[in-house]
KEGU-13389 format. One record per residue (C-alpha): residue in three letters; residue number from 1; x, y, z. Coordinates in nm, 4 decimals, padded with zeros to 6 digits. Example, Ala and Ser with C-alpha at 12.3 -4.5 7.8 and 13.67 -1.06 7.14 Angstrom:
<atom res="Ala" n="1" px="01.2300" py="-00.4500" pz="00.7800"/>
<atom res="Ser" n="2" px="01.3670" py="-00.1060" pz="00.7140"/>
//
This chain:
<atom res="Unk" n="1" px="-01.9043" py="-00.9099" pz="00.6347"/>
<atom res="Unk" n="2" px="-01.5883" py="-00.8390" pz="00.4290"/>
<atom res="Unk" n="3" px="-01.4938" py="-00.5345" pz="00.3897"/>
<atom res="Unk" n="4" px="-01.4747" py="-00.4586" pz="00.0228"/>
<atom res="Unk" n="5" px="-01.8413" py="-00.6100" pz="00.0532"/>
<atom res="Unk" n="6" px="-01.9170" py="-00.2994" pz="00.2286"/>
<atom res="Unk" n="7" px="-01.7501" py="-00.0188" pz="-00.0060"/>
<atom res="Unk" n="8" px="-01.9561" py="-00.2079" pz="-00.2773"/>
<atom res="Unk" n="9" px="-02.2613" py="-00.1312" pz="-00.0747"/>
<atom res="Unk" n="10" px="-02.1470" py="00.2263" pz="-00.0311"/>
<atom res="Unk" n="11" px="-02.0495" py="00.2535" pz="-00.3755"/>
<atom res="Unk" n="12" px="-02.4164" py="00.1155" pz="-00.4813"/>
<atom res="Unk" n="13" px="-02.6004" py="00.3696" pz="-00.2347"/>
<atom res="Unk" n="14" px="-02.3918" py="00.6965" pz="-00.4186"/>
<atom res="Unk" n="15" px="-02.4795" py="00.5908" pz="-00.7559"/>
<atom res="Unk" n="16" px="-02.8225" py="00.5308" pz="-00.6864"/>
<atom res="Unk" n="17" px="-02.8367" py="00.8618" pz="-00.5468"/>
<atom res="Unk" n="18" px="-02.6443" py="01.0261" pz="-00.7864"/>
<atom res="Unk" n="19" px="-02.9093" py="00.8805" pz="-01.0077"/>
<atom res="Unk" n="20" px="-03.2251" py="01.0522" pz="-00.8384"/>
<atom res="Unk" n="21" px="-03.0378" py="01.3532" pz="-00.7505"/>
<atom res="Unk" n="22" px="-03.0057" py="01.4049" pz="-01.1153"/>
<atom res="Unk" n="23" px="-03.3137" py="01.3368" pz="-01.1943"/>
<atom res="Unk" n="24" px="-03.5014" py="01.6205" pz="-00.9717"/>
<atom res="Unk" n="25" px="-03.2726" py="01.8538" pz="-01.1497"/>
<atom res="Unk" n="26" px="-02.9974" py="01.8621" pz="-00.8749"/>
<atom res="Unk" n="27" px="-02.6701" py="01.8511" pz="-01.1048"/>
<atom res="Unk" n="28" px="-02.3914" py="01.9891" pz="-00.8195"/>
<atom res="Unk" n="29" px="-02.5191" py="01.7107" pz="-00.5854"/>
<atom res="Unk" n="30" px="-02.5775" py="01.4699" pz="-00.8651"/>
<atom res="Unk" n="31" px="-02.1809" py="01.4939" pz="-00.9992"/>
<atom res="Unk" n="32" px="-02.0535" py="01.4898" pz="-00.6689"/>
<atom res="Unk" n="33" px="-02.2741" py="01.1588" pz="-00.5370"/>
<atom res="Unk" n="34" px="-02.1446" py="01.0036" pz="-00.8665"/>
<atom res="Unk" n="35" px="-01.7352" py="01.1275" pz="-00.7702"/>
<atom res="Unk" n="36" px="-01.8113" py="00.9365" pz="-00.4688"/>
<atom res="Unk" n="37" px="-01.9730" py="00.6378" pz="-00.5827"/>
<atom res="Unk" n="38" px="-01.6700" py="00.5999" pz="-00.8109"/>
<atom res="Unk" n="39" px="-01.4643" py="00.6683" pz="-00.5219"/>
<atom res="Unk" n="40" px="-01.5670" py="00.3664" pz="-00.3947"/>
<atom res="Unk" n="41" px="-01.5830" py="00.1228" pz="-00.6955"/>
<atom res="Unk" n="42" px="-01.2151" py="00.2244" pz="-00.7178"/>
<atom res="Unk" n="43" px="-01.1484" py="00.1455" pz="-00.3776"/>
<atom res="Unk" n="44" px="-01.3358" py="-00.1849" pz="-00.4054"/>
<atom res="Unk" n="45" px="-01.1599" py="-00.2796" pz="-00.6874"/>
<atom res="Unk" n="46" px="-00.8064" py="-00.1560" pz="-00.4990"/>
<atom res="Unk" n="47" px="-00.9340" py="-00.3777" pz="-00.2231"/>
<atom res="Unk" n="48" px="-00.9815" py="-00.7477" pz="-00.4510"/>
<atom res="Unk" n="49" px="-00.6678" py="-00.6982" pz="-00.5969"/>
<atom res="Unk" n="50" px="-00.5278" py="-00.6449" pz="-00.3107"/>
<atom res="Unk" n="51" px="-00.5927" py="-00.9898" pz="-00.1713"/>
<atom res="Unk" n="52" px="-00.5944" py="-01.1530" pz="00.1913"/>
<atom res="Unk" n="53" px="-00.7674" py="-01.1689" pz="00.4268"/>
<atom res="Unk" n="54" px="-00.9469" py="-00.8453" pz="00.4548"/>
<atom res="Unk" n="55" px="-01.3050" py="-00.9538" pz="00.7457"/>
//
């Protein structure tokens, strides 16, 4: 599995619970799961533009 596959995954799973954090009424958890999740879009986006070979 490549490995900006992966930070896509990871970047799915913190936005998602971002998502539910915020809506139990959570909102310090909440903003940080969603800093991370677009920590790593960001990263997965660095990572495609990057090109190569990256398995």
């Amino acid at each position: 599995m490549r490995t900006s596959t992966l930070f896509c995954i990871c970047g799915v799973v913190f936005a998602l619970l971002s998502l539910s954090l915020g809506f139990v009424g959570k909102p310090v958890p909440a903003g940080l799961s969603g800093l991370a999740a677009g920590a790593w879009c960001v990263a997965t986006l660095l990572m495609e533009r990057r090109g190569g070979d990256d398995d």
